[in-house]
LOFITOR-476412 format. One record per residue: residue number from 1; residue in three letters; x, y, z of N, C-alpha, C in turn. Coordinates in Angstrom, 2 decimals, always signed. Layout:
N
 seq type     n_x     n_y     n_z    ca_x    ca_y    ca_z     c_x     c_y     c_z
 NUM  ALA       X       Y       Z       X       Y       Z       X       Y       Z
...
REM end
This chain:
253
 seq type     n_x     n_y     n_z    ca_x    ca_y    ca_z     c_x     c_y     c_z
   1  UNK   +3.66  -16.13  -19.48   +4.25  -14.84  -19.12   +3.19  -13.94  -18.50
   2  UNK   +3.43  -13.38  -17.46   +2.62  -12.55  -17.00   +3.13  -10.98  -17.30
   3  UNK   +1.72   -9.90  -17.60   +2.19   -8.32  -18.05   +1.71   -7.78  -17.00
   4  UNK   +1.67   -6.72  -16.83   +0.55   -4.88  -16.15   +0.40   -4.44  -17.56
   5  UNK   -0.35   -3.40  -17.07   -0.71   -2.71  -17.88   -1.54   -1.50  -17.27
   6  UNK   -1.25   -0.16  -18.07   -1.48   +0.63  -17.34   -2.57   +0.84  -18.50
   7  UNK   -3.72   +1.19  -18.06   -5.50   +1.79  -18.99   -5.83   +2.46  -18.75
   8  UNK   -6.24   +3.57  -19.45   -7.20   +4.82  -19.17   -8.86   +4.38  -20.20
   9  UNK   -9.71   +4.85  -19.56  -11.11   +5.33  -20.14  -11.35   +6.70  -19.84
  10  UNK  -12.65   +6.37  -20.97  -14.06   +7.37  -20.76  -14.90   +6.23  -20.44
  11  UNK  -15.65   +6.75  -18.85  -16.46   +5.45  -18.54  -17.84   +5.84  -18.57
  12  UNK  -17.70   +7.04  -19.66  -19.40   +7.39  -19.69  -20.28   +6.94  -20.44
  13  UNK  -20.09   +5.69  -21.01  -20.75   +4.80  -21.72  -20.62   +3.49  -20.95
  14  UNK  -19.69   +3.17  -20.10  -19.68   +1.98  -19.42  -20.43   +1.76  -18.03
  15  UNK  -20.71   +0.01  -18.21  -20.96   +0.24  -16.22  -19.85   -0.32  -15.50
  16  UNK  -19.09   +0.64  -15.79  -18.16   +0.33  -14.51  -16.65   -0.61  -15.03
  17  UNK  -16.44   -1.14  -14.22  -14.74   -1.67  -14.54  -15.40   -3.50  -14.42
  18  UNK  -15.92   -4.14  -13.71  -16.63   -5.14  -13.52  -17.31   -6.08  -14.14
  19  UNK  -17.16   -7.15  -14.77  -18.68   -7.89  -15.70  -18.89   -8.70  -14.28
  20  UNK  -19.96   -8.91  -14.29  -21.04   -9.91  -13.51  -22.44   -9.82  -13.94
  21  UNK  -22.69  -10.90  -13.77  -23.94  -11.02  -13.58  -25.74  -10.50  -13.33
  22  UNK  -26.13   -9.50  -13.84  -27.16   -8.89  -13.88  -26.84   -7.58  -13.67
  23  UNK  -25.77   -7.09  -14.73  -25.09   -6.28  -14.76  -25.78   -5.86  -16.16
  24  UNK  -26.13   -4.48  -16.65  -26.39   -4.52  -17.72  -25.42   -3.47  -18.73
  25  UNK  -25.47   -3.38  -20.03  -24.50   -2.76  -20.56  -22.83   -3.18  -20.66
  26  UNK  -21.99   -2.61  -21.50  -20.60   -3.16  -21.18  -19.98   -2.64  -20.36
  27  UNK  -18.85   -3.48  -19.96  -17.54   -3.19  -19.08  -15.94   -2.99  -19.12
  28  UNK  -15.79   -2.62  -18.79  -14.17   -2.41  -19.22  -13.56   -3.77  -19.44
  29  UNK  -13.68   -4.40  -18.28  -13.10   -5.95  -17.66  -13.42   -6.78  -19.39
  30  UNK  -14.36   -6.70  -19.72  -15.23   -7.44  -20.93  -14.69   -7.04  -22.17
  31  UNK  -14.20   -5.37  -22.29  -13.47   -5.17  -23.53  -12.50   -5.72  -23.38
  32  UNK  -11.35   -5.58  -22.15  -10.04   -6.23  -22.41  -10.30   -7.61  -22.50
  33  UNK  -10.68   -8.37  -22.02  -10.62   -9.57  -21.99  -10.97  -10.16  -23.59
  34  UNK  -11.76   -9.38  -23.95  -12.03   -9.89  -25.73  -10.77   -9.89  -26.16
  35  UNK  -10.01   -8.56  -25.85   -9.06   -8.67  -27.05   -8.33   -9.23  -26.60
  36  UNK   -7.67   -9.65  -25.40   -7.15  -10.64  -24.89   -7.27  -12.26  -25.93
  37  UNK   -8.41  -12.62  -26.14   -8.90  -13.63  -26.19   -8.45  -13.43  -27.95
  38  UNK   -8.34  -12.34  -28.78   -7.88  -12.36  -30.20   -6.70  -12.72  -30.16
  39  UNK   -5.56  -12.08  -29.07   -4.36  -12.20  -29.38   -3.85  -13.29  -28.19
  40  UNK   -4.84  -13.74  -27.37   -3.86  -15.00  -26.80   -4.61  -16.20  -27.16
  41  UNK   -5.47  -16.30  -28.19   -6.08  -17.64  -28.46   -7.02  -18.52  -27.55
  42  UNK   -7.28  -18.36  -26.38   -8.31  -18.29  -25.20   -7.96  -17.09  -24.36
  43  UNK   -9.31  -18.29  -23.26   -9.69  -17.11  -22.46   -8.92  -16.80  -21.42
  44  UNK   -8.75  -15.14  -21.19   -7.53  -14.61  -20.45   -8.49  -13.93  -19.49
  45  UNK   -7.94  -14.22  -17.84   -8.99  -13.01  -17.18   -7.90  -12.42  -16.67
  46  UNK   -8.52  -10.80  -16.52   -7.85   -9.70  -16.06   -7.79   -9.48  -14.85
  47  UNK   -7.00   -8.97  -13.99   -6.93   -8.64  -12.89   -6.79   -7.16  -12.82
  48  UNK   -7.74   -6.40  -11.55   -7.31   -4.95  -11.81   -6.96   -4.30  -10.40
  49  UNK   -6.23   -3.41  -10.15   -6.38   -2.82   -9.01   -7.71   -1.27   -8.90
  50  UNK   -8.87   -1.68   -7.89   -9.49   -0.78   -7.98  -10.95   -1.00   -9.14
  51  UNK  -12.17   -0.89   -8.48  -13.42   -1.20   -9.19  -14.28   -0.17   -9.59
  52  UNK  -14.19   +0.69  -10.76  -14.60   +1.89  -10.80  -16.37   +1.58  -11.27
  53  UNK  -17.07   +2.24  -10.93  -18.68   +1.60  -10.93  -18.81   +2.24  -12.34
  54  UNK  -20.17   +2.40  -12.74  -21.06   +2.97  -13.91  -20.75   +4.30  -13.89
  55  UNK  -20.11   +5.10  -14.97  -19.69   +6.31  -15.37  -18.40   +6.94  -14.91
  56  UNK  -17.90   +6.17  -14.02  -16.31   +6.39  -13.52  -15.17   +6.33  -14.65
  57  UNK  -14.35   +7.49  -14.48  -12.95   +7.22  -15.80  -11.83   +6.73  -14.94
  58  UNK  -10.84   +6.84  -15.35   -9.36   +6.35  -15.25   -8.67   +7.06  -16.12
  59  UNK   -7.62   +7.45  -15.33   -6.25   +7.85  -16.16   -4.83   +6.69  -16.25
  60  UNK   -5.13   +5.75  -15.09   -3.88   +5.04  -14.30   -4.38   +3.59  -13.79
  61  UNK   -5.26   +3.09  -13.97   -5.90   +2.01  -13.55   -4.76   +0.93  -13.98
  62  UNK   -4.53   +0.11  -13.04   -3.18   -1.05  -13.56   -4.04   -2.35  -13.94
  63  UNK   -3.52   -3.20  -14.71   -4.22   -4.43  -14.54   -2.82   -5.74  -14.68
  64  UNK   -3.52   -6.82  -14.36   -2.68   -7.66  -15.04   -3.29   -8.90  -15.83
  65  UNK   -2.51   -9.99  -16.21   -2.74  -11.32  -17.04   -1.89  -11.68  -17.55
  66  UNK   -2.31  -12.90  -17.85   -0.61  -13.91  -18.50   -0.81  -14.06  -19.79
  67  UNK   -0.33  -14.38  -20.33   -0.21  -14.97  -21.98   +0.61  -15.64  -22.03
  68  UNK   +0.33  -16.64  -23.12   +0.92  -17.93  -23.35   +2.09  -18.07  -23.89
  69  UNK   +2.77  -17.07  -24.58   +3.96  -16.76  -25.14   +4.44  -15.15  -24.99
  70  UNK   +6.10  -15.12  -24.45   +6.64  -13.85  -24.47   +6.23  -12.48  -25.51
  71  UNK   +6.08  -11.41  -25.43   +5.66  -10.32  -25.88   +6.75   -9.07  -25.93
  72  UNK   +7.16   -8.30  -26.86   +7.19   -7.17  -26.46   +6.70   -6.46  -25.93
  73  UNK   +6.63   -5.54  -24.65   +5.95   -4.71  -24.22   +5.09   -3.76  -25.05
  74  UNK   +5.99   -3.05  -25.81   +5.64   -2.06  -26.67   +4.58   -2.84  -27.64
  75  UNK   +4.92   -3.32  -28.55   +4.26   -4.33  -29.40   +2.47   -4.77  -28.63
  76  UNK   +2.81   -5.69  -27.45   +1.67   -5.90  -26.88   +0.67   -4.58  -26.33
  77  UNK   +1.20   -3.67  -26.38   +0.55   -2.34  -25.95   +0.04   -2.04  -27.75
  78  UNK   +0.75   -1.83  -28.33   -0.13   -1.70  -29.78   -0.80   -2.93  -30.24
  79  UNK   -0.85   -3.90  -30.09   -1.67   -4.79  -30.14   -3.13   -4.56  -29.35
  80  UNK   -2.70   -4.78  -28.33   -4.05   -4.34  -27.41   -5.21   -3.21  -27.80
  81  UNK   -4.15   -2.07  -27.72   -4.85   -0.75  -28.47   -5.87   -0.96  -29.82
  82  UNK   -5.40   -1.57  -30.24   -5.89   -1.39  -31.66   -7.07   -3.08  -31.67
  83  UNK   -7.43   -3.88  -30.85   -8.37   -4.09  -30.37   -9.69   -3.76  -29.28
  84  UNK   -9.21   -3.11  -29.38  -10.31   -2.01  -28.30  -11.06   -0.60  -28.66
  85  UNK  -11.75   -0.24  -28.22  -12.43   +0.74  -28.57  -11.69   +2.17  -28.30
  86  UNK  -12.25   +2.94  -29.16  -11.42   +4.38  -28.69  -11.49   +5.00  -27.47
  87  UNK  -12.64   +4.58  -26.33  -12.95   +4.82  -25.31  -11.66   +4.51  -24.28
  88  UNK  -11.35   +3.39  -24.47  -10.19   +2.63  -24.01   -8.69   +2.50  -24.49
  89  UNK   -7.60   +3.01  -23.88   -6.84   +3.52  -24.06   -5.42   +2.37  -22.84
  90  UNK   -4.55   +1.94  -23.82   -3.55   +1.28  -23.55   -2.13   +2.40  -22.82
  91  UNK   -1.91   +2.85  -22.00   -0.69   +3.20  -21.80   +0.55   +3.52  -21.65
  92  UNK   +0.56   +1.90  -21.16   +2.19   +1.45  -20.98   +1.67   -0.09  -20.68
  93  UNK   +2.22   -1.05  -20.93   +2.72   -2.38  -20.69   +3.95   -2.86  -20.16
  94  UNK   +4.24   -3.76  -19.66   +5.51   -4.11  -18.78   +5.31   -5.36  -18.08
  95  UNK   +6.44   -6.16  -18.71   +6.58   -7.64  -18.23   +6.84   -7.46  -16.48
  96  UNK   +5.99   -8.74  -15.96   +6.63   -8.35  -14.30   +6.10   -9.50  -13.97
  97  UNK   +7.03   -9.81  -12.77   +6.83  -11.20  -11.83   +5.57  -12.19  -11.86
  98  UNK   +6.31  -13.58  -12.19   +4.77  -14.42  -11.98   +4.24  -14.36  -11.18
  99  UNK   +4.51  -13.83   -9.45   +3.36  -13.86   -8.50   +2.76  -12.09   -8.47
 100  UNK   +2.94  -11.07   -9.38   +2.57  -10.02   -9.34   +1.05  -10.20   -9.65
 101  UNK   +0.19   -9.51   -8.95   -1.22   -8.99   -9.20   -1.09   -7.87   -9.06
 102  UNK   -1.87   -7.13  -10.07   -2.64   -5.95   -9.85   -3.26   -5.67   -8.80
 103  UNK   -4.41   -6.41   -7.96   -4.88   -6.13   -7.47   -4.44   -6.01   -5.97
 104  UNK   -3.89   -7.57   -5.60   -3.28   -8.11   -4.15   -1.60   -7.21   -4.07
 105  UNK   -1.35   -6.95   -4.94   +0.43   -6.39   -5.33   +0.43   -5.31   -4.68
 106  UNK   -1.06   -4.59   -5.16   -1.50   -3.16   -4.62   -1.23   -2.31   -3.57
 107  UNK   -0.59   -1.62   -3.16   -0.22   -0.61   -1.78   -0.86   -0.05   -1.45
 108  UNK   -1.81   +0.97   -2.87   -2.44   +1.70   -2.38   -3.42   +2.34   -4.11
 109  UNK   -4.33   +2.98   -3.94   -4.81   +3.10   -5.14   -5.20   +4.85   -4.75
 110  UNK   -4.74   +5.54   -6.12   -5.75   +7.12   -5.75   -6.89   +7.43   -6.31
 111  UNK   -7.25   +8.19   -6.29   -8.51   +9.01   -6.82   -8.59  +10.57   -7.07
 112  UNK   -9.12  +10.66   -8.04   -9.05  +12.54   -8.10  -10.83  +12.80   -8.27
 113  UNK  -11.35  +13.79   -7.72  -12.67  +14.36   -8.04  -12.12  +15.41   -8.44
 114  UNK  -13.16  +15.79   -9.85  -13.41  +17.12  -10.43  -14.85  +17.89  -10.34
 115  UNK  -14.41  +18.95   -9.42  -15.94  +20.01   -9.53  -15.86  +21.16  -10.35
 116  UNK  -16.64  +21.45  -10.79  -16.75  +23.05  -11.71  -17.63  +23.90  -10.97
 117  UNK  -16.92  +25.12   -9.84  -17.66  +25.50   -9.55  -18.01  +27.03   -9.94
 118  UNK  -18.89  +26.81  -11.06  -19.12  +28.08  -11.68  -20.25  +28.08  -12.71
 119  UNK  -21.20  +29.01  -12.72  -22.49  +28.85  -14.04  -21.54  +28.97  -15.41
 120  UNK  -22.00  +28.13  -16.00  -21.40  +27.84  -17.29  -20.24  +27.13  -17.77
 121  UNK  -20.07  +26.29  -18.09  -18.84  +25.25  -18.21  -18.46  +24.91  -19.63
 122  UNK  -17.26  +24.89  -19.83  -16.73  +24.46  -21.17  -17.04  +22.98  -21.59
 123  UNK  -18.05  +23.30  -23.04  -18.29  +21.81  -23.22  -17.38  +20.68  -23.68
 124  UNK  -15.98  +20.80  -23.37  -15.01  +19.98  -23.34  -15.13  +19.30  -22.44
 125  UNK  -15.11  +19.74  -21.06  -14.72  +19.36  -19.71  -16.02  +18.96  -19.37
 126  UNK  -16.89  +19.46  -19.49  -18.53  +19.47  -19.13  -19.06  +17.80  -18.46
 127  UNK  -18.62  +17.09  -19.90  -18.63  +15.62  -19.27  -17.89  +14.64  -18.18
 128  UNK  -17.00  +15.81  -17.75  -16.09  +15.33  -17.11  -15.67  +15.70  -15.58
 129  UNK  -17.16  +16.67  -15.05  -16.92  +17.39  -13.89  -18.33  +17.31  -13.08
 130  UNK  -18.38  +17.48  -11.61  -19.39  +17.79  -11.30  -19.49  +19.58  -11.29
 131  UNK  -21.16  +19.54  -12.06  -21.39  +21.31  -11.84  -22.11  +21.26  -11.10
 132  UNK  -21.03  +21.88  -10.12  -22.07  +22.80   -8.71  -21.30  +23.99   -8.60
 133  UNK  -21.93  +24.94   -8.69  -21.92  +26.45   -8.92  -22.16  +26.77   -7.97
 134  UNK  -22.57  +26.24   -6.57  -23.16  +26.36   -5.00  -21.86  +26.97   -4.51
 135  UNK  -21.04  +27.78   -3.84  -19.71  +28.48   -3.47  -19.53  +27.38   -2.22
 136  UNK  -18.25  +26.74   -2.63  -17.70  +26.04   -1.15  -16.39  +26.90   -0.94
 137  UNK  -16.67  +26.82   +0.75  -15.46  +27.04   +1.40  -14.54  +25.95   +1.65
 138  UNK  -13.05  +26.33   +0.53  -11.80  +25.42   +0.75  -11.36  +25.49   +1.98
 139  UNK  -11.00  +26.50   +2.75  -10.93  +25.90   +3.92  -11.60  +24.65   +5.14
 140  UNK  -12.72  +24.54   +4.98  -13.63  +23.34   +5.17  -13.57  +22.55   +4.62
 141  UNK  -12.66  +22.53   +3.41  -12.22  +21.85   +2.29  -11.37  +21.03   +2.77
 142  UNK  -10.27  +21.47   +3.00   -9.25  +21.08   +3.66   -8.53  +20.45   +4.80
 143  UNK   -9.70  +21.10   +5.78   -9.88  +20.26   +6.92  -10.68  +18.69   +7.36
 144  UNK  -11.70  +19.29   +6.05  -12.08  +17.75   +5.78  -11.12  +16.55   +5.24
 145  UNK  -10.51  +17.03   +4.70   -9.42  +16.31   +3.76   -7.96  +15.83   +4.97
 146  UNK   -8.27  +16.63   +5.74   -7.36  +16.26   +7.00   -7.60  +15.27   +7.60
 147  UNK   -8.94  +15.58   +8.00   -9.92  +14.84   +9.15   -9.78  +13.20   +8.63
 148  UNK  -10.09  +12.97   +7.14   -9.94  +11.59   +6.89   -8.69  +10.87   +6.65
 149  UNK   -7.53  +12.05   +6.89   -6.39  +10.61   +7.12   -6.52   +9.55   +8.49
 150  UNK   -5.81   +8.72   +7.83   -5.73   +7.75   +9.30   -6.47   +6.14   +8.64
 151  UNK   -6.75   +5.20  +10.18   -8.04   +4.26   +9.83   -9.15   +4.88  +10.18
 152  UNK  -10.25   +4.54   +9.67  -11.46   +4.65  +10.28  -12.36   +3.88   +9.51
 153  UNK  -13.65   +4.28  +10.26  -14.70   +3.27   +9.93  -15.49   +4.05   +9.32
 154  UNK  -15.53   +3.32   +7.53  -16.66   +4.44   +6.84  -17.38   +3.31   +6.34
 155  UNK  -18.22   +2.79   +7.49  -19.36   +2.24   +7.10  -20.63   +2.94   +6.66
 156  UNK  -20.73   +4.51   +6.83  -21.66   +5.63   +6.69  -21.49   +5.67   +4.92
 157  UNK  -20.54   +5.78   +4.63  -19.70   +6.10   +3.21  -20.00   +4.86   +2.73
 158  UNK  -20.61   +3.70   +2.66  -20.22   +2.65   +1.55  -21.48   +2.63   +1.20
 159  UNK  -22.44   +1.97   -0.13  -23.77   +1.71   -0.64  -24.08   +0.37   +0.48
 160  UNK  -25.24   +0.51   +0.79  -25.84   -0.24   +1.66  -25.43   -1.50   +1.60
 161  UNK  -25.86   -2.11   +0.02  -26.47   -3.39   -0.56  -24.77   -3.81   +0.16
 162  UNK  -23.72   -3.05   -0.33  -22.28   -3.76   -0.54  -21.22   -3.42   +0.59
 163  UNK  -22.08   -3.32   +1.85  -21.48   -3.23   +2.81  -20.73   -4.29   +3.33
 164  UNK  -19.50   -4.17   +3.49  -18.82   -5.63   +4.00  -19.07   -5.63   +6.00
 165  UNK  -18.44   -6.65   +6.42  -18.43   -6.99   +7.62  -17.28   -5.92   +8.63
 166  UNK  -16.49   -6.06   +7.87  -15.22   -4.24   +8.37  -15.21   -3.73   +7.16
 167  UNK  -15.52   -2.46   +7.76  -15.66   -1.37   +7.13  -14.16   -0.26   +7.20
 168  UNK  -13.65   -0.55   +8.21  -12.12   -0.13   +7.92  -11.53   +0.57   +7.56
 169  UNK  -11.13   +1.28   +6.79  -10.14   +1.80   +5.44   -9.33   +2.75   +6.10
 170  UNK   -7.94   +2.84   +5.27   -7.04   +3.49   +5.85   -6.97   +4.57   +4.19
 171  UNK   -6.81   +5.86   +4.89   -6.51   +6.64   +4.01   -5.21   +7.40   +4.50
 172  UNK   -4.31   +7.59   +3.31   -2.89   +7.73   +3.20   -2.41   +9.16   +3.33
 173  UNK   -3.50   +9.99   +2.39   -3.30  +11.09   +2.28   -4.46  +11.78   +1.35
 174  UNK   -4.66  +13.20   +1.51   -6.32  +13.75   +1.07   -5.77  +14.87   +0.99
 175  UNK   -5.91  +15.84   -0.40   -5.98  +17.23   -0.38   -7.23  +17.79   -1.03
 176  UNK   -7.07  +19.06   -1.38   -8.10  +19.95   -2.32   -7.21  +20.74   -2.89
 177  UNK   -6.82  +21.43   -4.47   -6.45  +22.03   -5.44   -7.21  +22.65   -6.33
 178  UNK   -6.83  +23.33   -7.02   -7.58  +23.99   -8.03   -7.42  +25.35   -7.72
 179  UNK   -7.27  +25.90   -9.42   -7.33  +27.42   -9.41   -8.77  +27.81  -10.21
 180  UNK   -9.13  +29.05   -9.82  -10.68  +29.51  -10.48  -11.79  +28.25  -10.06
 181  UNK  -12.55  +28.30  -11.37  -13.82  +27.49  -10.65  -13.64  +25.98  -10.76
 182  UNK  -12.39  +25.26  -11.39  -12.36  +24.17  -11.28  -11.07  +23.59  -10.28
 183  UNK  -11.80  +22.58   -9.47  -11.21  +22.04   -8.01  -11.33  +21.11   -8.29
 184  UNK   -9.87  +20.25   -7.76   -9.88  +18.40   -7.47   -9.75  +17.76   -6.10
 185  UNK  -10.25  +17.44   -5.83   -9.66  +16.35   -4.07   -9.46  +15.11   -4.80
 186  UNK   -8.28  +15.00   -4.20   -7.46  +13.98   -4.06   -7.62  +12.96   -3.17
 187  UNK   -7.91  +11.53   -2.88   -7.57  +10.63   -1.78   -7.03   +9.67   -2.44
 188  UNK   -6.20   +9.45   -1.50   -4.96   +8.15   -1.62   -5.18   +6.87   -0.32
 189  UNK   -5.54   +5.78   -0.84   -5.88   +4.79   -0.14   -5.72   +3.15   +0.20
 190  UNK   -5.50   +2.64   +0.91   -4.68   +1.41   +0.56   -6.28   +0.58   -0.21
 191  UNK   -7.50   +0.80   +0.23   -8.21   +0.18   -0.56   -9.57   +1.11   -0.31
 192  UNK  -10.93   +0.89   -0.98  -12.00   +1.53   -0.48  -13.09   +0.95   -0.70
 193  UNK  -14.38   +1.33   -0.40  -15.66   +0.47   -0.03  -16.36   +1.11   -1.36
 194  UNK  -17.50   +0.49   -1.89  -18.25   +0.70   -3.16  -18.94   +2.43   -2.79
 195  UNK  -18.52   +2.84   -3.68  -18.98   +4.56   -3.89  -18.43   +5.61   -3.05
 196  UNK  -17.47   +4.73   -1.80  -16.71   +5.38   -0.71  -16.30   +6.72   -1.59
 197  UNK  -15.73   +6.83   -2.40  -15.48   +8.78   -2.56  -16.04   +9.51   -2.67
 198  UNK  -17.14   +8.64   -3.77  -18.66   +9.71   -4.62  -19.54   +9.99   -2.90
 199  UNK  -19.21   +9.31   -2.01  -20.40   +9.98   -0.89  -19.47  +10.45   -0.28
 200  UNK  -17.80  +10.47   +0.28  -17.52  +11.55   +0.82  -17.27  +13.21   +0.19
 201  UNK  -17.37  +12.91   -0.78  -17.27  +14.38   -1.67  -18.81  +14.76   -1.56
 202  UNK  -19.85  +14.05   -1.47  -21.46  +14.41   -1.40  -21.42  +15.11   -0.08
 203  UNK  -20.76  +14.47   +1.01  -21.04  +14.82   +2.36  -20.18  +16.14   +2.48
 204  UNK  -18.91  +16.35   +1.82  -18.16  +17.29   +1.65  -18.91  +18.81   +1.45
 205  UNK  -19.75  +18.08   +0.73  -20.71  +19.33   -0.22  -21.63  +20.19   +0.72
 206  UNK  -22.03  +19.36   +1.24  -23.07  +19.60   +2.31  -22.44  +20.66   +3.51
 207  UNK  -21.23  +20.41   +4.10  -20.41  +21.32   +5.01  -19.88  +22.33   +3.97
 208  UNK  -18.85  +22.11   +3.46  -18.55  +23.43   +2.42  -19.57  +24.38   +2.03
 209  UNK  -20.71  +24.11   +1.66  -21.32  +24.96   +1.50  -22.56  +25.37   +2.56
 210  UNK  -22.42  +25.04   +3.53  -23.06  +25.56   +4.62  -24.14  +25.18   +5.46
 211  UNK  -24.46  +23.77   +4.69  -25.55  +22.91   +4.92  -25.69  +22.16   +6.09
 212  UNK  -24.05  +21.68   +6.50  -23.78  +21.09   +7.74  -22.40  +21.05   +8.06
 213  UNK  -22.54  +20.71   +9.68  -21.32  +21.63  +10.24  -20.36  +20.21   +9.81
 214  UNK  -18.63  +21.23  +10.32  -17.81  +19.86  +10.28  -17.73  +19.10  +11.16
 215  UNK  -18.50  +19.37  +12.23  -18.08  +18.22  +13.70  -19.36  +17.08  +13.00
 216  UNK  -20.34  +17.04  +12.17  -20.95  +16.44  +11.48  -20.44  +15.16  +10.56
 217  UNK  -19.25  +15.80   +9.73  -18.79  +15.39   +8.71  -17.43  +13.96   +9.60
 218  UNK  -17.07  +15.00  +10.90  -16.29  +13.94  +11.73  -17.08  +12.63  +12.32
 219  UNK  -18.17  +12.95  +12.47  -18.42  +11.67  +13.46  -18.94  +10.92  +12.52
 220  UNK  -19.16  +10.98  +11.57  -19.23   +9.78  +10.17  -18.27   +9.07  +10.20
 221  UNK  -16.94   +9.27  +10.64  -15.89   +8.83  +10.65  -15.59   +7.70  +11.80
 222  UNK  -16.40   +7.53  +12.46  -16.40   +6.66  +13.77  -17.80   +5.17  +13.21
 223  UNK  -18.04   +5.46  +12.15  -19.18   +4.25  +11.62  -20.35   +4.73  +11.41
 224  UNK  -21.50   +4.38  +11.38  -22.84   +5.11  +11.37  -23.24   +4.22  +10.20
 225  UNK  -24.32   +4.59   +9.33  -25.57   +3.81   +7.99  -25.21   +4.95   +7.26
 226  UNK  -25.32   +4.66   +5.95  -25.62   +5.51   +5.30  -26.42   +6.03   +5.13
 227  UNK  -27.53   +5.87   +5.54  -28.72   +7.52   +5.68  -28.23   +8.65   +6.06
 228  UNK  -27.31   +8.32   +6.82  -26.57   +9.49   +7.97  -25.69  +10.67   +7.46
 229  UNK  -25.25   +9.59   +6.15  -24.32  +10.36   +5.08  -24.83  +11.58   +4.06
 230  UNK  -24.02  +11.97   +3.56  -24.47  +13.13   +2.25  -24.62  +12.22   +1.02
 231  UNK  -25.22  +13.13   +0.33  -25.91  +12.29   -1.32  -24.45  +11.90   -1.94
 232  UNK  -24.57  +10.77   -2.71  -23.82  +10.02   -3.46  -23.51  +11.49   -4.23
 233  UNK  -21.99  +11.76   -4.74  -22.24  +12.87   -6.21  -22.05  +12.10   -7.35
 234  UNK  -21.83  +12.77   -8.31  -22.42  +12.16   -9.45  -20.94  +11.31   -9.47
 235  UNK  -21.04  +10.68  -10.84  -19.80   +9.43  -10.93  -18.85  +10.53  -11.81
 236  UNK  -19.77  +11.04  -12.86  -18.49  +12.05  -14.25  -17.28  +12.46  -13.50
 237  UNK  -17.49  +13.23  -12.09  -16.42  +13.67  -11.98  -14.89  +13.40  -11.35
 238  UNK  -15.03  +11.33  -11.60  -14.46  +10.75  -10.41  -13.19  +10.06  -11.61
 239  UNK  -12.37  +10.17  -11.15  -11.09   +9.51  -12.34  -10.46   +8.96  -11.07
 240  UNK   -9.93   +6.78  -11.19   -9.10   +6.26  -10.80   -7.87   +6.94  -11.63
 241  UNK   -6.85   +7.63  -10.89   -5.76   +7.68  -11.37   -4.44   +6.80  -11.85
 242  UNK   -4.31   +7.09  -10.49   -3.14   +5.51  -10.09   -3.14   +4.67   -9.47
 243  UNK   -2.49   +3.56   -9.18   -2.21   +2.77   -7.96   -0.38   +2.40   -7.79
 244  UNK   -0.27   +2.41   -6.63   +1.20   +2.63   -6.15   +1.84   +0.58   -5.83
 245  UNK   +2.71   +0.31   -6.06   +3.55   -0.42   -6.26   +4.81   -0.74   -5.40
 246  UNK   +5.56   -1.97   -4.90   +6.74   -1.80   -4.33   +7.70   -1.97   -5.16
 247  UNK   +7.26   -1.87   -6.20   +8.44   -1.89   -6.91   +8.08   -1.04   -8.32
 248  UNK   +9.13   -0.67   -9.57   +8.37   +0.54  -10.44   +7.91   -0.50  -11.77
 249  UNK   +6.75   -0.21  -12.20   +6.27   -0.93  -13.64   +6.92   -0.30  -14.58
 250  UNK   +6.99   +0.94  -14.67   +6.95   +1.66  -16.21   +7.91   +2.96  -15.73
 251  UNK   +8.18   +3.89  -16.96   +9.24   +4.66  -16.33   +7.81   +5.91  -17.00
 252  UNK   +7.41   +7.02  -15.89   +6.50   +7.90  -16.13   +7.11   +9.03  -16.18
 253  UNK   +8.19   +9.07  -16.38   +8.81  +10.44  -16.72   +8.75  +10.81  -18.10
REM end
């Protein structure tokens, strides 16, 4: 039988969504799969839509895997839960098609950044935002957030080492929100390149606040190296939300 499953973290103890190889510390991929391995008697690998690196959260991250015998949804969601760490957080579960992946099934995956822009931050949220107190202009905000719908080539935007051969990506849709000093941008994407948000929100930073113009921030958009780009921002303030589907997993109302 194959499930989804919808997972949230705190990935500020993790590296990332990923196990491989000279990877150090744990992974998300590595917790589920343990408990996988309690309640399906071997080894189960996960499939996920979307690879969140070292210190990245999730609210909506989907995954999938099979098990060897039928499940309640519900049931297998408290099962799961209660093998895993408190960091890691079960959602929703839902039986779905043997050729469904998480990952390949995928339409499109989002992202939310959180900035705090203001001296002094509530130590609730604190771990969970970038603080820059530097004043950006949302309108530059916005237009940036314009500028990257479409395809384009953000070979400028990806980490060097993990640059693929097309660089590509189509983005669906991009805003900016927020009332007072805390702001989110939004991008919605059918897929993206390693750190692709954390450096367009870096490069973001850089025009918003006055550092560099936006006809700057555009022609990144036509390819370039990443030298060319703005600083990586930090990971805290980056949450995989969702990923979108042609058909519905779970009922989120």
């Amino acid at each position: 039988m194959r499930y989804a499953a919808k997972v949230a973290y705190d990935g500020s103890r993790f590296s990332g969504w990923q196990k491989q190889p000279g990877v150090t510390g744990e992974t998300i991929q590595e917790h589920l799969e343990r408990a996988l391995l309690v309640l399906n008697k071997q080894d189960t690998k996960v499939v996920a839509a979307g690879r969140t690196d070292r210190g990245v959260h999730a609210l909506g991250q989907v995954i999938s895997f099979d098990t060897t015998s039928r499940w309640d949804p519900q049931k297998l969601r408290n099962a799961l839960d209660a093998n895993l760490p408190a960091s890691i957080g079960i959602m929703a579960v839902a039986e779905v098609p043997e050729d469904f992946s998480a990952r390949r099934s995928a339409l499109w995956r989002e992202y939310v950044y959180f900035a705090w822009k203001r001296h002094g931050c509530p130590p609730h949220i604190a771990p969970y935002v970038w603080r820059n107190a530097v004043p950006w202009d949302r309108d530059l905000l916005r237009e940036m957030c314009s500028i990257l719908k479409g395809r384009k080539n953000f070979s400028a935007f990806c980490r060097k080492a993990d640059l693929p051969d097309n660089a590509e990506r189509t983005i669906l849709s991009s805003g900016v929100a927020g009332k007072g000093p805390l702001l989110r941008i939004r991008i919605r994407g059918e897929s993206f390149l390693t750190n692709m948000i954390r450096i367009i929100v870096g490069s973001m930073d850089l025009v918003a606040s006055g550092k560099r113009d936006i006809s700057w921030f555009g022609s990144l958009l036509s390819g370039g190296e990443r030298f060319q780009a703005g600083p990586t921002a930090p990971a805290c303030g980056l949450f995989l939300v969702k990923a979108g589907y042609g058909i519905s997993l779970w009922n989120d109302s």
